[in-house]
C-alpha positions as YAML, in Angstrom:
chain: A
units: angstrom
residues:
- id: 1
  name: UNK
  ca: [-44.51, -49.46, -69.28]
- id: 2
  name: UNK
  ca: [-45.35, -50.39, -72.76]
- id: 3
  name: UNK
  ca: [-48.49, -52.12, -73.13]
- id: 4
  name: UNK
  ca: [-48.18, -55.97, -74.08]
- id: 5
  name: UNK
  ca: [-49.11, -56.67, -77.70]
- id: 6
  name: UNK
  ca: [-53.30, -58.44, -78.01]
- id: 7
  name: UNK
  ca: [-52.96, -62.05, -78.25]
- id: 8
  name: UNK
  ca: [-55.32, -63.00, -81.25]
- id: 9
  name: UNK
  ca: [-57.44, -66.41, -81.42]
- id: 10
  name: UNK
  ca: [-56.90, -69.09, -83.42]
- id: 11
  name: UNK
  ca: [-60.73, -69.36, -83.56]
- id: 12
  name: UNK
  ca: [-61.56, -65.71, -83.73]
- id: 13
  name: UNK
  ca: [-63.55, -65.60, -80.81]
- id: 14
  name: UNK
  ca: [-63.24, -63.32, -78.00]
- id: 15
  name: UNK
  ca: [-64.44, -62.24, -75.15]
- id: 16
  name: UNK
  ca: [-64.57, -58.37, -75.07]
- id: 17
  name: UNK
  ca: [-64.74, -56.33, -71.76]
- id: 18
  name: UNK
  ca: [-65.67, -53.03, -72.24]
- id: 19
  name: UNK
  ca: [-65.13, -50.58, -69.42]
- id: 20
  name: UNK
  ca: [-65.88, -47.04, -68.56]
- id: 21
  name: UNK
  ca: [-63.32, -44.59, -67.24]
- id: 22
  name: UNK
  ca: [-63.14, -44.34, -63.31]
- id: 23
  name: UNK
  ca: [-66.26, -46.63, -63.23]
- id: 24
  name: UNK
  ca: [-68.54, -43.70, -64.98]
- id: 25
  name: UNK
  ca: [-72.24, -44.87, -65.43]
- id: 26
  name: UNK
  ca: [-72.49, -45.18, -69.40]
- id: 27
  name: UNK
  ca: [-76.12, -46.46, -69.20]
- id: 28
  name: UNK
  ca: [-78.49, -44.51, -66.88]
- id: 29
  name: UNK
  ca: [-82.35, -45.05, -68.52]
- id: 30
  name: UNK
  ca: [-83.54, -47.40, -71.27]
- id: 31
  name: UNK
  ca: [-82.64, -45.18, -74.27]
- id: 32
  name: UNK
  ca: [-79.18, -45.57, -73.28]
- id: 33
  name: UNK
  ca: [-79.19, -49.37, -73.54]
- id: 34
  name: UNK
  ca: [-81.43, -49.85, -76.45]
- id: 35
  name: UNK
  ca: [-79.03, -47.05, -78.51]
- id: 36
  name: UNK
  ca: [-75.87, -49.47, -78.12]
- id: 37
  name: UNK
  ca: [-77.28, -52.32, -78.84]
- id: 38
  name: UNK
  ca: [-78.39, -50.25, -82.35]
- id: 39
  name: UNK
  ca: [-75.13, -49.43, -82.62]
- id: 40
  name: UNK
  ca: [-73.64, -53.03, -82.17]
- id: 41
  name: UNK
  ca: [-76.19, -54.24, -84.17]
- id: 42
  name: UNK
  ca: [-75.23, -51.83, -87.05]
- id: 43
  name: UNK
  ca: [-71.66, -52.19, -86.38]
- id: 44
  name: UNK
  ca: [-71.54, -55.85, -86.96]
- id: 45
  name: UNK
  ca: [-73.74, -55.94, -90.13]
- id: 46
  name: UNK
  ca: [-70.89, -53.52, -91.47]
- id: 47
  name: UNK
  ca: [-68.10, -55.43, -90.61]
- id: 48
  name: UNK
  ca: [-69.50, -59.19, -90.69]
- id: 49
  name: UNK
  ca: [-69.23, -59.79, -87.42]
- id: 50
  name: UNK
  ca: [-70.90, -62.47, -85.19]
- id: 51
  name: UNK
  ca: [-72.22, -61.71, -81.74]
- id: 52
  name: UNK
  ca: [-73.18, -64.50, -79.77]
- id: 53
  name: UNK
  ca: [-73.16, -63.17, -76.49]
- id: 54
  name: UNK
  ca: [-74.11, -59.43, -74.46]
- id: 55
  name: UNK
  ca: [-74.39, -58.22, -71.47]
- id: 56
  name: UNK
  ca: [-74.75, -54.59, -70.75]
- id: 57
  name: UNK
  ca: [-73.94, -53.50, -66.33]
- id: 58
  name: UNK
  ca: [-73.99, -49.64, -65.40]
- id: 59
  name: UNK
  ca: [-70.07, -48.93, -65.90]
- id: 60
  name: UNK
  ca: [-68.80, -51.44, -67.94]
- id: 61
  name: UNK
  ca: [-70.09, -53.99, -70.91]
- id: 62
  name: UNK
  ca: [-69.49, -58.15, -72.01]
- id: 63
  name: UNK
  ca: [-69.37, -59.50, -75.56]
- id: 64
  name: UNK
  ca: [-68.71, -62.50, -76.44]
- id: 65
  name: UNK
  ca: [-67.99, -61.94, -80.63]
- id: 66
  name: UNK
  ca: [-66.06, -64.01, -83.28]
- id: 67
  name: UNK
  ca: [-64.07, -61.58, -85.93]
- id: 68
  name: UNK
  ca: [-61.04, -61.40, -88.20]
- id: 69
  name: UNK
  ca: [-57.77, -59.93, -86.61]
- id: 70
  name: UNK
  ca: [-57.86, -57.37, -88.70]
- id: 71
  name: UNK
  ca: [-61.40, -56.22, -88.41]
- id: 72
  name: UNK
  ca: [-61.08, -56.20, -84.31]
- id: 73
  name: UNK
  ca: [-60.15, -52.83, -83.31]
- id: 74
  name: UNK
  ca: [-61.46, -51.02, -86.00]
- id: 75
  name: UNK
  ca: [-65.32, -52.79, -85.27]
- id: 76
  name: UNK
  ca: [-64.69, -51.75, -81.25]
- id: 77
  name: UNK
  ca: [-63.46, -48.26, -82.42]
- id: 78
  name: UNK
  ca: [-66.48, -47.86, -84.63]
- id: 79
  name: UNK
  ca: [-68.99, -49.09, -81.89]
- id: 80
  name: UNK
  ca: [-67.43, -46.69, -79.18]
- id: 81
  name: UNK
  ca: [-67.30, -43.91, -81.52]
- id: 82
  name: UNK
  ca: [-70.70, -44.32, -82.02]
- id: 83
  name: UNK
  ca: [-71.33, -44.64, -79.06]
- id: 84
  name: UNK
  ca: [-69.46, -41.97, -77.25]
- id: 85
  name: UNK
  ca: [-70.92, -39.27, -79.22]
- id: 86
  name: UNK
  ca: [-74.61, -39.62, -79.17]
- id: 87
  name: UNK
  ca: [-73.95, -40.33, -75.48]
- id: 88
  name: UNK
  ca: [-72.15, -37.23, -74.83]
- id: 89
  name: UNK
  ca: [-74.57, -35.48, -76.91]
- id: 90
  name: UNK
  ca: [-77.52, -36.62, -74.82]
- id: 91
  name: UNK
  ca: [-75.75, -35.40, -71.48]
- id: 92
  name: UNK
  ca: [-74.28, -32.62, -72.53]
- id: 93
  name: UNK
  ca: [-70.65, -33.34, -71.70]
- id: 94
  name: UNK
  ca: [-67.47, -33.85, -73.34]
- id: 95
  name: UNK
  ca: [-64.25, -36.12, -72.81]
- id: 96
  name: UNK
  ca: [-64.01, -40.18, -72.93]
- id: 97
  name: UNK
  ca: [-66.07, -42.56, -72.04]
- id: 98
  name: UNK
  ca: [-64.55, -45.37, -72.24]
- id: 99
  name: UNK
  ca: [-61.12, -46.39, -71.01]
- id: 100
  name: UNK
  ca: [-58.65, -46.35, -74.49]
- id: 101
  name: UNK
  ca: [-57.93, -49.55, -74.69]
- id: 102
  name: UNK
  ca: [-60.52, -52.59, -74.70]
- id: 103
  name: UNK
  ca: [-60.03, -55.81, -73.26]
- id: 104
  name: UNK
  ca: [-60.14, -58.94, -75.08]
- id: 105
  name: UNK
  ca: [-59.54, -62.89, -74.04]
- id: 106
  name: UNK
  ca: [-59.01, -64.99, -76.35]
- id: 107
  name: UNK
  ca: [-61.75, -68.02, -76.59]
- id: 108
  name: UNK
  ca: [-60.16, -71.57, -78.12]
- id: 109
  name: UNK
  ca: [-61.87, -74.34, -77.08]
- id: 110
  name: UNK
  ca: [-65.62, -75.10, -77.05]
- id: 111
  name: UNK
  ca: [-65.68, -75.55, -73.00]
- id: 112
  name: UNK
  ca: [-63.97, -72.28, -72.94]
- id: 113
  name: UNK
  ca: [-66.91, -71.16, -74.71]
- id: 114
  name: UNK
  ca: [-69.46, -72.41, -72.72]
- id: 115
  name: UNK
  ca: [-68.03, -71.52, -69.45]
- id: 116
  name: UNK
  ca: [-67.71, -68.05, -70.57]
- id: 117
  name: UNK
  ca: [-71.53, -67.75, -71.65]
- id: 118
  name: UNK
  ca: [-72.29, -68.72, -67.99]
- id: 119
  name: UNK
  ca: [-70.24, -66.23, -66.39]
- id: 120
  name: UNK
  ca: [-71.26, -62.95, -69.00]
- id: 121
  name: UNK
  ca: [-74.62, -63.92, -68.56]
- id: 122
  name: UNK
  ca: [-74.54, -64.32, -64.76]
- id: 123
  name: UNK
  ca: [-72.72, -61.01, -64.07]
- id: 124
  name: UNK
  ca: [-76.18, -59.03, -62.90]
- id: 125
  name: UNK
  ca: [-76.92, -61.63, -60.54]
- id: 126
  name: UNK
  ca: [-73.32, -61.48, -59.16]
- id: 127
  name: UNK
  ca: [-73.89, -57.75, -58.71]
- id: 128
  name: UNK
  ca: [-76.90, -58.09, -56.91]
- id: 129
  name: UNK
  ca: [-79.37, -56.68, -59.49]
- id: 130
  name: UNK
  ca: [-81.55, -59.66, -60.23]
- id: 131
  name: UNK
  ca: [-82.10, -62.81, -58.63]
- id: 132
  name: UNK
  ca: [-81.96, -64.42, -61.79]
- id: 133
  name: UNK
  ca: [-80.26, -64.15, -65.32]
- id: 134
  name: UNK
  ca: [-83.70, -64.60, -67.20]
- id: 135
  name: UNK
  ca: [-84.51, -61.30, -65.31]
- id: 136
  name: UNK
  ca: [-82.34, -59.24, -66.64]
- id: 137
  name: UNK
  ca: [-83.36, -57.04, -69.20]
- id: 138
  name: UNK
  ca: [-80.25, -56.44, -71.19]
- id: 139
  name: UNK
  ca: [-78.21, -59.37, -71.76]
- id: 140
  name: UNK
  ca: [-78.56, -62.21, -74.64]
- id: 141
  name: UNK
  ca: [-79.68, -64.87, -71.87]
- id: 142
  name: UNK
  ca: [-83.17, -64.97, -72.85]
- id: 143
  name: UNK
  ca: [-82.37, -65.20, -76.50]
- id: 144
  name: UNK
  ca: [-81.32, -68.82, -76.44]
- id: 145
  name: UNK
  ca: [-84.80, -70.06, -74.99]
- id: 146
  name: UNK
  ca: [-86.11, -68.52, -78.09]
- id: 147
  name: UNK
  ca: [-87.08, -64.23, -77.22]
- id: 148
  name: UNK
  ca: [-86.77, -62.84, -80.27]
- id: 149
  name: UNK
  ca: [-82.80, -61.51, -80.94]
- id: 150
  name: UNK
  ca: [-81.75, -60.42, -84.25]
- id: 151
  name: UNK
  ca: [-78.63, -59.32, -83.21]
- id: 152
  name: UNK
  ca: [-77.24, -62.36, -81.81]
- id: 153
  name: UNK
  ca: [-75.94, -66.02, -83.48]
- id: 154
  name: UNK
  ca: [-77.32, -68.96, -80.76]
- id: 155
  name: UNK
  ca: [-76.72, -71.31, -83.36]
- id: 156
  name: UNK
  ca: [-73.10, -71.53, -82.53]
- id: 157
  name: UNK
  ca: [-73.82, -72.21, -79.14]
- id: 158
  name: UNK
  ca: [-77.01, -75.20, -79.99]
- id: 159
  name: UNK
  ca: [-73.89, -76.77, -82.26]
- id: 160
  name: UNK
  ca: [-71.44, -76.74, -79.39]
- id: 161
  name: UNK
  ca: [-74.13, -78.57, -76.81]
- id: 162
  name: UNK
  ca: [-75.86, -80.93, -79.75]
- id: 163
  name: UNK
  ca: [-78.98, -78.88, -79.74]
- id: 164
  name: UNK
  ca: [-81.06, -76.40, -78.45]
- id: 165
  name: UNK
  ca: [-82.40, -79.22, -75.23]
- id: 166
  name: UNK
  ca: [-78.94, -79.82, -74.48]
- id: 167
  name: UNK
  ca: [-77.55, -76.33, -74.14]
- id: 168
  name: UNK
  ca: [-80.78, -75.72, -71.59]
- id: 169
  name: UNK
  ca: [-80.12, -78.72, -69.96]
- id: 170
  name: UNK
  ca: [-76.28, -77.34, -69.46]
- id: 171
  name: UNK
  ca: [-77.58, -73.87, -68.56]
- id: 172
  name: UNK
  ca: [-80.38, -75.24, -65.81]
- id: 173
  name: UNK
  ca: [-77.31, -77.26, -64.54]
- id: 174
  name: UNK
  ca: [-74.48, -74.89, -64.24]
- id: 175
  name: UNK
  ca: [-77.01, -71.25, -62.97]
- id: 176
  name: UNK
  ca: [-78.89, -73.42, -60.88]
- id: 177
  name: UNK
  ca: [-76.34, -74.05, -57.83]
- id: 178
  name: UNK
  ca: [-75.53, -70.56, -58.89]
- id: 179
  name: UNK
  ca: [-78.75, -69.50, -58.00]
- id: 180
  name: UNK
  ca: [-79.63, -71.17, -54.85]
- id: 181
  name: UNK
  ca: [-76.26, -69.85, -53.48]
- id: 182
  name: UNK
  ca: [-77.22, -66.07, -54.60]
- id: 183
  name: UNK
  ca: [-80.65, -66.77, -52.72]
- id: 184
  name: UNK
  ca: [-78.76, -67.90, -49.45]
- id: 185
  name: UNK
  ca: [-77.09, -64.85, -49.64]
- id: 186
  name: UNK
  ca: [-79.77, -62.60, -50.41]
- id: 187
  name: UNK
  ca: [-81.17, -63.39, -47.27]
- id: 188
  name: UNK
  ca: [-77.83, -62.95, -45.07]
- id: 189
  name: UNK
  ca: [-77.78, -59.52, -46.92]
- id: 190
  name: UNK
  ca: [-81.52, -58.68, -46.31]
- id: 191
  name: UNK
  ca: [-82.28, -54.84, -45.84]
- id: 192
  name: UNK
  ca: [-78.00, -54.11, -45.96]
- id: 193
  name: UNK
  ca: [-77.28, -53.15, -49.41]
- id: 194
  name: UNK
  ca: [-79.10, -51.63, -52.73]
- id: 195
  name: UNK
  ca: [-78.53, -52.85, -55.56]
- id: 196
  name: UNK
  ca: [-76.89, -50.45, -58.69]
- id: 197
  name: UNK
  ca: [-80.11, -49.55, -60.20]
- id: 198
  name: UNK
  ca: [-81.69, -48.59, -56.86]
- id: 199
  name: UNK
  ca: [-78.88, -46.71, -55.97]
- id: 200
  name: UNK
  ca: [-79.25, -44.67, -58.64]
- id: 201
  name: UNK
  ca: [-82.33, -44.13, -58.07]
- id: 202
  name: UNK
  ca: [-81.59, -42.66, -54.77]
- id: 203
  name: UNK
  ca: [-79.16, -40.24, -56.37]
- id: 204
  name: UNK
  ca: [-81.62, -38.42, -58.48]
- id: 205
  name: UNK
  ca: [-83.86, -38.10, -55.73]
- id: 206
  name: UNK
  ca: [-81.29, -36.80, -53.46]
- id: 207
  name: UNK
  ca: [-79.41, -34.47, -55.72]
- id: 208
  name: UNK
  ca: [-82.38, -33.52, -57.95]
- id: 209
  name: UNK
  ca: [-79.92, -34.06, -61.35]
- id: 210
  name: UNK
  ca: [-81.00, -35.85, -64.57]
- id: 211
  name: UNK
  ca: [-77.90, -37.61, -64.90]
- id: 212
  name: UNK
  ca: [-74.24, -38.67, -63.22]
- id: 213
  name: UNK
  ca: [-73.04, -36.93, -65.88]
- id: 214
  name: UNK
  ca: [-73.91, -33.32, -64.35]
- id: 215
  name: UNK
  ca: [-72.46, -34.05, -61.08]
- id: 216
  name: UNK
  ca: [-69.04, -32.33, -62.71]
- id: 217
  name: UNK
  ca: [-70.76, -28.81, -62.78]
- id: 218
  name: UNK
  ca: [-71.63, -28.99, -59.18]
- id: 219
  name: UNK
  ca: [-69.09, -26.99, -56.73]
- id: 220
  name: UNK
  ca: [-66.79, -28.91, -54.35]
- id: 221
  name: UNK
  ca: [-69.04, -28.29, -51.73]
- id: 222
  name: UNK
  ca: [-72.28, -29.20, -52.87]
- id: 223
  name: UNK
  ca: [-70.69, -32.29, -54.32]
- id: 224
  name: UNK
  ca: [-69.32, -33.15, -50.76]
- id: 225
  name: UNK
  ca: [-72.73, -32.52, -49.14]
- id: 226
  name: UNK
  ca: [-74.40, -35.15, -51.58]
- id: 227
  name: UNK
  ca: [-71.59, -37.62, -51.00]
- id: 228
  name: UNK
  ca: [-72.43, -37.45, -47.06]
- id: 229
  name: UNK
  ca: [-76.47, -37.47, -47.57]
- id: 230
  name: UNK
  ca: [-75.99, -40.47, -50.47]
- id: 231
  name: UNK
  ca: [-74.16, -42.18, -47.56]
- id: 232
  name: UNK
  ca: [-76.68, -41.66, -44.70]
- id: 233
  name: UNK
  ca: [-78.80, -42.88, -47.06]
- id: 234
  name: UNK
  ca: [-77.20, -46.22, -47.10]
- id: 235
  name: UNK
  ca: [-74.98, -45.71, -50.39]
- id: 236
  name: UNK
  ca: [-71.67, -48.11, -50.37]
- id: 237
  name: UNK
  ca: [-68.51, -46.25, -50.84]
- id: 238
  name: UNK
  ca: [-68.05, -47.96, -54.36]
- id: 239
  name: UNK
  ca: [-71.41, -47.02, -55.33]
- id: 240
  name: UNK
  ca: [-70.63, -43.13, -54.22]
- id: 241
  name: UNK
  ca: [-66.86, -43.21, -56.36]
- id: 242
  name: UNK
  ca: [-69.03, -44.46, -59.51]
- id: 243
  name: UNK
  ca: [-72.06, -41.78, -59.16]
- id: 244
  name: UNK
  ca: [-70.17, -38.79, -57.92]
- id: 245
  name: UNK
  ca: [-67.21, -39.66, -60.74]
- id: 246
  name: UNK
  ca: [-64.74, -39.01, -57.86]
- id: 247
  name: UNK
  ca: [-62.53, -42.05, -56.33]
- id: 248
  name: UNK
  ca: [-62.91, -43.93, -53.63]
- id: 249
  name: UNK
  ca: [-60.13, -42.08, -51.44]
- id: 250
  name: UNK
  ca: [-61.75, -38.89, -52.17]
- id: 251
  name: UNK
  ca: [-64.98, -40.75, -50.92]
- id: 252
  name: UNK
  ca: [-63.29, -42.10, -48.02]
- id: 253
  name: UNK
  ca: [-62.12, -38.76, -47.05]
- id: 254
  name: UNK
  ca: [-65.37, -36.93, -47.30]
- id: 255
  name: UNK
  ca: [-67.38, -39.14, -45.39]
- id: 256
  name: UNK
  ca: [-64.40, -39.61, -42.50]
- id: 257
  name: UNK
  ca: [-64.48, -35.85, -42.39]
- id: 258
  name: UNK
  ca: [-68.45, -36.35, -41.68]
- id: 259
  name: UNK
  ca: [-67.56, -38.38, -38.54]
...
């Protein structure tokens, strides 16, 4: 099936959704983060573009940006060149990273704007890896109550709201029921699930590797032994398709012949 042709925006905003192929972990210490955002940062100085929102999860990345039609792919090509081959550098492996085709929604109105700067910058809490958005480390949330962000344009976002008090005010409204409901459900999930980041942590203890990346030189076996330990350990199955690199049938079928 052909693909369908990118819509572009009137306005030139987008949101961007960048995602890894079969849910690979792209960022798995601090280096890894801090080198994209050098990239991005470097990539939209070259190409005059305006980033006014980021936020950077294990396997896949949100960007809120405003840029020319013609300058979209090629800025996004540059970035995940970039990207892709310091990355596979670092963990000595080849092949994509990223899945070939980015995704991009097109942002029109101002409430569309607004309502999409909630949801990028409430994805970690979504996922279970903060309790808050001001606690995660590596989106653009803390940037518009003034940490330091040269990357980013909040002045877009003040202008929408009437200032820099009334975008706050609209933030405190909109994450705090968001909040309160994560906390109610923190506590019906008490002691069931890790989060990401602690999962990950479990699978270099377990399996003694650096990185998910080397989990392709490991022998079928081996591999299969890990997947079985990762789940005694109290893994989810999604969690064990994204660190192994293997899908979630093959998952499925490993730990079913465990039983």
């Amino acid at each position: 099936m052909p693909r369908k042709p990118r819509v572009f925006s009137s306005t030139g905003i987008y949101h961007i959704i960048l995602r890894s192929v079969n849910q690979h972990i792209i960022f798995e210490d601090d280096t890894d983060y801090l080198k994209f955002l050098y990239i991005l940062s470097d990539c939209r100085e070259k190409y005059s573009i305006d980033v006014y929102a980021y936020c950077l999860m294990d396997n896949h990345i949100h960007l809120i940006v405003n840029t020319p039609p013609d300058k979209l792919a090629s800025f996004f090509q540059s970035v995940g060149t970039r990207f892709v081959r310091w990355y596979n550098t670092k963990y000595r492996r080849t092949g994509h990273l990223f899945q070939d085709r980015f995704h991009s929604t097109v942002i029109e109105t101002e409430r569309t704007f607004l309502s999409t700067l909630i949801y990028i910058h409430n994805n970690p809490v979504k996922a279970n890896v903060c309790r808050y958005p001001s606690e995660y480390r590596w989106s653009s949330f803390n940037a518009y109550y003034g940490e330091k962000n040269t990357l980013l344009n909040v002045r877009y976002a003040y202008d929408i709201a009437g200032s820099k008090e009334m975008l706050l005010k609209y933030f405190a409204k909109n994450f705090d029921s968001t909040e309160c409901n994560y906390l109610l459900e923190i506590e019906k999930m008490a002691n069931r699930f890790f989060t990401d980041e602690k999962a990950l942590e479990i699978f270099k203890n377990v399996t003694k590797l650096d990185s998910t990346s080397e989990v392709e030189k490991l022998g079928k076996k081996l591999r299969n032994n890990y997947v079985r330990k990762l789940k005694k350990e109290g893994l989810t199955l999604k969690q064990l398709s994204r660190l192994m690199n293997i899908s979630l049938s093959t998952v499925i079928r490993i730990c079913k012949n465990d039983t």
